[in-house]
Each structure stands twice: as structure tokens, then as C-alpha cells.
C-alpha positions as CSV (number, residue, x, y, z in Angstrom):
1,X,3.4,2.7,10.5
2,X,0.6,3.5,13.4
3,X,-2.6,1.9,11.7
4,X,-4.7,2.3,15.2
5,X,-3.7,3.2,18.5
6,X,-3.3,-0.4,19.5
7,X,-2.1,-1.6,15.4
8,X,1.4,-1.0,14.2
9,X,2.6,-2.4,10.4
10,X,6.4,-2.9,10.5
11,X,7.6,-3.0,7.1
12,X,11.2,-4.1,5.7
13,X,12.5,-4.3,2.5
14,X,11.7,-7.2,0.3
15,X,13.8,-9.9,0.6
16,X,12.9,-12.3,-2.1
17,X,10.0,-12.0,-4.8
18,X,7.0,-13.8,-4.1
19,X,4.8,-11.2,-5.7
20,X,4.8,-7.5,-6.0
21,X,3.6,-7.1,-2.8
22,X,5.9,-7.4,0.3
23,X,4.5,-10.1,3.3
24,X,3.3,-7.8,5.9
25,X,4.2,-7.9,9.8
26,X,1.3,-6.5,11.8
27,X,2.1,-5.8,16.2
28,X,-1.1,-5.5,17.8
29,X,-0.3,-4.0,21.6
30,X,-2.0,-2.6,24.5
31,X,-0.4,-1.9,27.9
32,X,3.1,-3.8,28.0
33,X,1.7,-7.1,25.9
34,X,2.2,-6.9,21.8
35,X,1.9,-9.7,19.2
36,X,3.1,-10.2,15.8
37,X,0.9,-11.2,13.4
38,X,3.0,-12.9,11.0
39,X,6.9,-12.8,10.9
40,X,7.8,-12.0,7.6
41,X,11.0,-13.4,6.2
42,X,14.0,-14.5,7.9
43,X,17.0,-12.3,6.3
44,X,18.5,-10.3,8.3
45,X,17.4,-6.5,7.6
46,X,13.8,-8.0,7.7
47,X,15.0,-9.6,11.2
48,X,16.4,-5.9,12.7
49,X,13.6,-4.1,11.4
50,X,10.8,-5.9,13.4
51,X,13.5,-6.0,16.2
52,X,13.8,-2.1,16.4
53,X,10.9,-1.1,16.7
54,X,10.7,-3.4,19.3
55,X,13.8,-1.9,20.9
56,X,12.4,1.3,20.4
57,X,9.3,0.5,22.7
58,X,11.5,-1.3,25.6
59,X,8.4,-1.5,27.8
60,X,6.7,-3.6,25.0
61,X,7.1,-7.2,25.7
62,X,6.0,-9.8,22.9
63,X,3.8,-11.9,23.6
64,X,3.1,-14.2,20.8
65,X,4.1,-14.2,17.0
66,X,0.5,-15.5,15.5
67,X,1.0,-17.5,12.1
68,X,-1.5,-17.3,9.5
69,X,-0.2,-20.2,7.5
70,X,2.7,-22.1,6.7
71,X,4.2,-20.5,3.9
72,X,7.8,-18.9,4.5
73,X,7.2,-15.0,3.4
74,X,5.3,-15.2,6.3
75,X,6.9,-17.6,9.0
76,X,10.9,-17.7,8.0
77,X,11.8,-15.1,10.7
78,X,9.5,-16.6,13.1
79,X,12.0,-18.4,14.7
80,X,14.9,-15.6,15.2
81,X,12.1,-13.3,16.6
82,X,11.2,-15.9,19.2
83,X,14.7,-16.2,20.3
84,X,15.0,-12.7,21.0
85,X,11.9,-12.1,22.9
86,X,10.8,-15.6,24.4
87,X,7.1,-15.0,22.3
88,X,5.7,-18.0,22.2
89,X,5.1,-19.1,18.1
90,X,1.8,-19.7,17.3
91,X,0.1,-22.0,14.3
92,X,-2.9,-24.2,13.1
93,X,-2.1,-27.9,13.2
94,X,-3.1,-28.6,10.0
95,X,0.0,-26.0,9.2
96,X,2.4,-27.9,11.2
97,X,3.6,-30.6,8.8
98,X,4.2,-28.4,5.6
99,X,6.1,-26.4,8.2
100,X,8.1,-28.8,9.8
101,X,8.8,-31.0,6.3
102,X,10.8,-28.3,4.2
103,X,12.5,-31.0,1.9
104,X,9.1,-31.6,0.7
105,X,7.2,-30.6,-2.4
106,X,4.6,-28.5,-1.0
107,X,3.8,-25.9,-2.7
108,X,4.3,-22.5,-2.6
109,X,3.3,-18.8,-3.6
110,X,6.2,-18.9,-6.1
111,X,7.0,-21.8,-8.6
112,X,10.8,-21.9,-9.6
113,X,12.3,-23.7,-12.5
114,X,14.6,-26.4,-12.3
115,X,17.4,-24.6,-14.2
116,X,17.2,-21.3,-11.5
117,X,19.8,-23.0,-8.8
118,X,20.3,-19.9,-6.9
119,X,17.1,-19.2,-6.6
120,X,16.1,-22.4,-5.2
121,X,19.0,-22.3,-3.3
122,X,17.3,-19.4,-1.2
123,X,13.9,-20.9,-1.1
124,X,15.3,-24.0,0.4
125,X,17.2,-21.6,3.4
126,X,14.0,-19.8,3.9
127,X,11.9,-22.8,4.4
128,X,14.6,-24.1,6.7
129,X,14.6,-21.0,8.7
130,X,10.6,-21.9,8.7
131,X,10.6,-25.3,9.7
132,X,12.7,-23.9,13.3
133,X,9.2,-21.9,13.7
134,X,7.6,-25.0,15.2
135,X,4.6,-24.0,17.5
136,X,4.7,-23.5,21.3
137,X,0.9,-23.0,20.8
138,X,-1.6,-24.9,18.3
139,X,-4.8,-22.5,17.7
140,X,-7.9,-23.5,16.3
141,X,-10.9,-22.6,15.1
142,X,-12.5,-19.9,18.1
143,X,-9.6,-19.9,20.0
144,X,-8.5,-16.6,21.8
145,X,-5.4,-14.9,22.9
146,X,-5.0,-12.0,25.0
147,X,-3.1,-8.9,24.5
148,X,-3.5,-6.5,27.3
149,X,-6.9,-6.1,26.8
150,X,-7.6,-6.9,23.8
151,X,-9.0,-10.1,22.5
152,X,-7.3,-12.2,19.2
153,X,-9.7,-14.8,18.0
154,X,-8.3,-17.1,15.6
155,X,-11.2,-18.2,12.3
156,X,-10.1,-21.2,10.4
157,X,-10.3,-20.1,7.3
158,X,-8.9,-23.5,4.8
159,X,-8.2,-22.7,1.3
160,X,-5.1,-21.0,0.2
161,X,-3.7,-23.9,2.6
162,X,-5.6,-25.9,4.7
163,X,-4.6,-24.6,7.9
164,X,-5.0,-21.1,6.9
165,X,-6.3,-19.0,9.7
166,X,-7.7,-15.1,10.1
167,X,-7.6,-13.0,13.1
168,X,-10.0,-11.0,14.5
169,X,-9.2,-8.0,16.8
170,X,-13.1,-7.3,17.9
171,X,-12.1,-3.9,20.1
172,X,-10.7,-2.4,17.0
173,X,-13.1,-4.0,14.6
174,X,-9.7,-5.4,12.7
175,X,-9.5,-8.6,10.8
176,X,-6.3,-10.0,9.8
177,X,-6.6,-12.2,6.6
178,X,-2.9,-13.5,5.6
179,X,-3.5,-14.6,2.1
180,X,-7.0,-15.5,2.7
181,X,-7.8,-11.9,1.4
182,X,-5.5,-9.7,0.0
183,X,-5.7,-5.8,-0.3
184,X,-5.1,-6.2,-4.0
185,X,-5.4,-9.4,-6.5
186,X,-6.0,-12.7,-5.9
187,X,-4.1,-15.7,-4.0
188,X,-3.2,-18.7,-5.6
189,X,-5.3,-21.9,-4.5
190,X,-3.3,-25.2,-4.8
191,X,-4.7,-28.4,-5.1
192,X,-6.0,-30.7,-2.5
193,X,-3.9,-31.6,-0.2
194,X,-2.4,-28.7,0.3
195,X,-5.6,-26.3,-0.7
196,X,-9.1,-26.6,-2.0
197,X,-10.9,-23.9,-3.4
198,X,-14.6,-24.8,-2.9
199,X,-13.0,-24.4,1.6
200,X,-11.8,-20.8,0.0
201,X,-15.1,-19.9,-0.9
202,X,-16.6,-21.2,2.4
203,X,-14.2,-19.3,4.1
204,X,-14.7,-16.0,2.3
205,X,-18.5,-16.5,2.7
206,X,-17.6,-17.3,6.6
207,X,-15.5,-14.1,6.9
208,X,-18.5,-12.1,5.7
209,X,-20.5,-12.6,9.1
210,X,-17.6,-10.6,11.2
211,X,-18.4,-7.0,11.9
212,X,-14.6,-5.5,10.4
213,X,-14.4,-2.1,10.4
214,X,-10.7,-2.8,8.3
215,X,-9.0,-5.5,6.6
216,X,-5.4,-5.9,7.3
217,X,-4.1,-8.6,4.8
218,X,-1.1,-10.3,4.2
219,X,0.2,-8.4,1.1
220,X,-0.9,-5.1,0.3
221,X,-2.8,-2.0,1.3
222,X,-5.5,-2.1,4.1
223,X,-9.4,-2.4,3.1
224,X,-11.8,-0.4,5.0
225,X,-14.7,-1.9,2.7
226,X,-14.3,-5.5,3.5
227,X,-17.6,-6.0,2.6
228,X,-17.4,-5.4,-0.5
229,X,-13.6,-6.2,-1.2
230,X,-14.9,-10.0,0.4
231,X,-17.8,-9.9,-2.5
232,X,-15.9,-8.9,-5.3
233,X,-13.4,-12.1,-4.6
234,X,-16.6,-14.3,-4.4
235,X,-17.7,-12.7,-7.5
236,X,-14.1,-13.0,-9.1
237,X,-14.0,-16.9,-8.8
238,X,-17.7,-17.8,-9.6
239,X,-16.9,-15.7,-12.8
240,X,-13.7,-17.9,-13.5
241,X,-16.1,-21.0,-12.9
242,X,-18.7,-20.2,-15.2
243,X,-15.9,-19.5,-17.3
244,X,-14.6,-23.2,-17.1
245,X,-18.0,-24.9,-17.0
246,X,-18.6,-22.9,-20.4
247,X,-15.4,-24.1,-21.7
248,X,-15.8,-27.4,-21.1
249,X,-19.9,-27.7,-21.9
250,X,-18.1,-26.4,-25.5
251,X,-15.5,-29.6,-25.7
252,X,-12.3,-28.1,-24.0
């Protein structure tokens, strides 16, 4: 789906339930260069379909596969796309360890009970497949990437998971917000180590100061209000903490 002239979404079909809202795969392109944002899971249709429309543009050489975080809706394929290309994969360091360590217990966008083997079964193969992802490239906070002519500059934006970053196309006025900001809902924030949510409300608060024509998150439909979509999540969790603070001022 042609978003700009220089932004393509390439959907597929869900591969596994992490929410309602498939992971999206964003190319951003100009002249022969392209790069993913994201890679979206590693199954196999969701493989061929971000591969075909590669094939489709032959001239189109990918450049880099650009990962917003760690988690593996979004980086499971990352590695299978890399092999067919030669893009080089890239990620924040403080991603690189929750990456790489896919035995561990960190968590997730989904929570799955013990008694659900199969299930867990296919979590465990898709954080495998996510853990092969590891970088070529760490970005950090201001770094930029070229695509053609266009300019990717990578905002550390810690939260959802510490090493969550947004990108920021500023020729099309495009920001690209994983699961930092979502085009409908709210993430889920998990608990230092592995998030903080008083860094999520920095970040929103820091994403606020970029001059975005459109908001191209993670899950879900583009915003071409960012302003106000970033203000109403502001709004949403100062609610739910004056919600708290009231509770607990009353003996919860």
C-alpha cells in the first residue's frame, strides 16, 4: 500500500496474536536504496510477502532493515530478510540483549499461561528466529541513515522497552513510532528493567517537538494528527495516575 511516493506499508497476514492489530512493515525508498522499518514476523507467508514486493521492484535494493525494538512481531523475520538482500539489520544497544537472550524471561506484548504448550512452543521459535537478527549496525540517539536522498534519524524514545527507538523521515514529514505510539490503544509498559513508564512519558513529551506531518506506528492505522493523538496518550496515563494516587490516598 503506497502511503507517499517514497513510503510503502507491506502487509501480510497475521501470523500469531499479539493484539488485534497486525505488526506493520514500513519500505521507505528513493532512487534504487529502500529500508524496512521493522520486519514483521518470521513465518513464511509473512517472509514472501515483504520479499515480493521486493521482487516486484528488482531495481530496489535494500539497504537496511531498521528495528524499533526488540520484541519479535517486529524483528522475527529480520534475519531471513537479511539473508536475501544483504541489508544490513539495524538496532539500539540497549535492545541487543533481550534480543540475543531468547531463553530469558523478558517480557513481552503477550503473556501466555503455563498450561498453553503450543502456544509457547511458537513464541519460543519466534524469539529464536529474533535472536539470529543480531545488528550489523547499533543506532543511537540522533543517528542518521541514508536512503537515496532521504534522511532516517533515529529518537531514542525508552519506555515500552528501553531501547525503543522512533524514526524520523524529515523530507516526508513522517515519524515512525513502533509501539511508542500506536494508531489505536495503548502499549503495555513493563517494569524496569525491561520498561519504565515515567521514560514513556519523557519520550511522548520528546516526540512532541518533531514537525510530523503523519504518524506511521507499529500497529494500526496511520495518524495525520500526531499532535493531538501524542496529547491524548499523555492525557490517557496522567488520568490512570491520578487514578492510582486517589486509590491509594483512600487505603488501597
Amino acid at each position: 500500500m503506497q502511503i507517499t511516493d517514497h513510503i510503502h506499508s507491506i502487509p501480510a497476514e497475521q501470523a500469531f496474536y499479539t493484539g488485534p492489530q497486525s505488526p506493520n512493515v514500513f519500505l521507505v525508498r528513493d532512487g534504487d536504496e529502500g529500508a524496512f522499518i521493522d520486519s514483521g514476523f518470521g513465518d513464511e507467508k509473512s517472509i514472501e510477502a515483504r520479499l515480493s514486493f521486493l521482487k516486484d521492484h528488482p531495481k530496489q535494493r535494500l539497504k537496511y532493515i531498521v528495528l524499533t525494538h526488540h520484541h519479535f512481531d517486529h524483528t522475527s523475520g529480520a534475519n531471513q530478510i537479511r539473508e536475501a538482500t544483504g541489508a544490513e539489520v539495524t538496532l539500539h544497544p540497549d535492545e541487543e540483549k533481550f534480543l540475543r537472550d531468547w531463553q530469558s524471561d523478558a517480557p513481552q506484548d503477550i503473556e501466555i499461561p503455563e498450561e498453553m504448550k503450543e502456544m509457547r512452543e511458537k513464541v519460543a521459535k519466534f524469539r529464536e528466529q529474533a535472536a539470529e537478527a543480531e545488528p550489523t549496525v547499533q543506532m543511537n540517539d540522533g543517528d542518521e541513515f541514508t536512503v537515496g536522498s532521504l534522511t532516517l534519524r533515529v529518537i531514542h524514545t525508552p519506555g515500552h522497552t528501553l531501547g525503543s527507538v522512533c524514526i524520523y523521515c524529515p523530507e516526508e514529514r513522517a515519524l515512525f513510532t513502533g509501539d511508542t505510539a500506536l494508531g489505536l490503544g495503548t502499549v503495555a509498559i513493563s517494569p524496569p528493567p525491561h520498561g519504565d513508564m515515567a521514560l514513556y512519558l519523557q519520550s511522548l513529551v520528546k516526540l512532541q517537538t518533531i514537525d510530523s506531518a503523519q504518524m506511521l506506528p507499529g500497529h494500526g492505522i496511520a495518524v495525520h494528527d500526531v499532535a493531538a493523538k501524542l496529547q491524548e496518550l499523555i492525557d490517557h496515563r496522567r488520568a490512570r495516575e491520578e487514578q492510582i494516587l486517589k486509590l491509594m490516598a483512600n487505603g488501597k
